[in-house]
C-alpha positions as CSV (number, residue, x, y, z in Angstrom):
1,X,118.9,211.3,97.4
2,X,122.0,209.9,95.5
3,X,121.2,206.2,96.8
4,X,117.8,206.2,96.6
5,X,118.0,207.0,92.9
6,X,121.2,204.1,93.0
7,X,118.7,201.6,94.3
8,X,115.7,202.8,92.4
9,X,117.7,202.0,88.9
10,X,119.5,198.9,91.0
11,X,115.5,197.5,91.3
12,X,114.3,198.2,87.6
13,X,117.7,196.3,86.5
14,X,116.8,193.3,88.4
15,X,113.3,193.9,87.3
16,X,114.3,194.2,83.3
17,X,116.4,190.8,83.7
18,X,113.6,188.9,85.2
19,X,111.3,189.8,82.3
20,X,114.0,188.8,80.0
21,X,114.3,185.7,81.5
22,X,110.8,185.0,81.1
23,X,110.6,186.1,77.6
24,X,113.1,183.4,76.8
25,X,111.3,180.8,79.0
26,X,108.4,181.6,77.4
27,X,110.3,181.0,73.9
28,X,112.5,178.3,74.7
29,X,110.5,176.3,77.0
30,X,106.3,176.9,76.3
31,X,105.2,173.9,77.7
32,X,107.0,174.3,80.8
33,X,105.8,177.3,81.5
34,X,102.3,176.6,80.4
35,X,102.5,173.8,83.0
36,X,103.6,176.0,85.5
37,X,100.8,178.6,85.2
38,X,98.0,175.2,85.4
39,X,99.4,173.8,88.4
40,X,99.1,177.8,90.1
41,X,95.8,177.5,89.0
42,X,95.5,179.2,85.7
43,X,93.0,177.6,83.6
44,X,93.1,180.3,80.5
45,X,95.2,183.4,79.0
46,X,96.9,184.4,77.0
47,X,100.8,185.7,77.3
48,X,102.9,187.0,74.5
49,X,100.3,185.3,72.1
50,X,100.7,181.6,73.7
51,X,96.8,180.8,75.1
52,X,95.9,177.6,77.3
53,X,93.0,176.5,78.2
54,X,94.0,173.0,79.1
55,X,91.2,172.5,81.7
56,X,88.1,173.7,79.3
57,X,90.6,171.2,77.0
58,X,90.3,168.3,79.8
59,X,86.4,168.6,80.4
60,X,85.1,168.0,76.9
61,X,87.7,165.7,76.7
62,X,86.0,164.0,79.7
63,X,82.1,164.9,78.1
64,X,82.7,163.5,74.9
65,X,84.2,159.7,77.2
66,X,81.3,160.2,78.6
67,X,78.7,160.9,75.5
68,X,80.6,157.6,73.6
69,X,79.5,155.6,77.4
70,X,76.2,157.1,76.7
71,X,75.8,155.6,73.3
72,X,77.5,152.6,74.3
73,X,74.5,152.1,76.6
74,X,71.9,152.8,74.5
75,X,73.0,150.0,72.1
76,X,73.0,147.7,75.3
77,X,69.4,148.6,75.9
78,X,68.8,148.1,72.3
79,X,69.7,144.6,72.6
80,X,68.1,143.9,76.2
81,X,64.9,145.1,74.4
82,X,65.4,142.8,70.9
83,X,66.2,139.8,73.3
84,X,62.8,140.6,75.5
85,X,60.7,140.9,72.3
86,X,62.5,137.6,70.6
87,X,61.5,136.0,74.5
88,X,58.0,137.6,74.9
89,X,57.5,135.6,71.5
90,X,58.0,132.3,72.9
91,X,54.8,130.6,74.7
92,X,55.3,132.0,78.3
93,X,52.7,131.9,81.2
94,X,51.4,134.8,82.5
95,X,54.0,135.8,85.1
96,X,56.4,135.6,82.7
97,X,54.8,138.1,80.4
98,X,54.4,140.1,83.1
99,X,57.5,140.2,84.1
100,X,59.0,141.1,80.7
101,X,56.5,144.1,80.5
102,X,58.0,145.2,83.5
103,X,61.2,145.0,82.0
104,X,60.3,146.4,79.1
105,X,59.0,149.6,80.6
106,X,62.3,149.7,82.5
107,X,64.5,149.7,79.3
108,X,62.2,151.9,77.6
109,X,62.1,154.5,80.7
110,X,66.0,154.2,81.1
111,X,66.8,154.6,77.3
112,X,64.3,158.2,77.6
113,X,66.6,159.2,80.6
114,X,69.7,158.1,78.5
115,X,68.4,160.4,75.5
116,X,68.0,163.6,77.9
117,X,71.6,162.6,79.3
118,X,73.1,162.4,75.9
119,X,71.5,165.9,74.5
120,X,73.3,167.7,77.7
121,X,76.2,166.0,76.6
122,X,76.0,167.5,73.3
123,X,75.3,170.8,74.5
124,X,78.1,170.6,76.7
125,X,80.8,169.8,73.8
126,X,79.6,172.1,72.1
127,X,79.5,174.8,74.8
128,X,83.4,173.6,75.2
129,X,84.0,174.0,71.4
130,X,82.5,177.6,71.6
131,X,84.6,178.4,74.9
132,X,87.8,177.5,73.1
133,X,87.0,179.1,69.5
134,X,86.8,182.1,71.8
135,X,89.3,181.9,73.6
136,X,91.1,181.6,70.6
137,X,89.9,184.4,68.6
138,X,91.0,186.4,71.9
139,X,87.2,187.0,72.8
140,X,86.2,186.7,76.3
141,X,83.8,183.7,76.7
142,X,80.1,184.6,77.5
């Protein structure tokens, strides 16, 4: 009985170093560690009151590239559509015209598809936003 109460305390020693050791990590070296705990896979927590959430972070990083694309392509087909109107103004035949209407249709149709993209993307930032403010605020995220 003697040694198995020798190894018993020998085990909660080691065991009582090692979370000493990470305490200090964790105070000495945050972004270490936080970097550790993403590449195992951890996306957010929260230990001894440091949280990350560096992927939620990463997407509406991402979202919000992608809504500014978004907008940059709606001025694009903004132009496309001045420059068809300034060239549907000028004396065309009738295959011309026709062909601009065509266009013009296209722009219009892409620019509706363009809107619908860009109101996800909003809703998505601001699902992100909410995550976060959660996460935060040490609430779990619906």
């Amino acid at each position: 009985m003697n040694t198995i109460q020798t190894i018993r305390d020998g085990l909660a020693s080691v065991r009582e170093v090692i979370l000493v050791i990470l305490l200090l990590l964790l105070l000495t070296a945050p972004g270490w560690i936080n970097q550790r705990l993403i590449d195992a896979g951890f996306t957010s927590g929260s230990i001894a009151g440091f949280d990350w959430e560096a992927r939620i972070r990463e997407s509406q990083e991402k979202v919000e590239r992608a809504n500014a694309e978004v907008v940059s392509l709606q001025n694009e087909l903004v132009a496309i559509s001045e420059t068809l109107n300034a060239i549907d103004s000028q004396p065309l035949d009738r295959e011309a015209r026709s062909q601009i209407r065509r266009l013009e249709l296209k722009v219009d149709s892409s620019r509706t598809n363009i809107n619908a993209i860009n109101e996800s993307l909003r809703k998505s930032v601001t699902e992100h936003q909410n995550i976060i403010r959660d996460l935060k605020g040490g609430n779990a995220p619906d």
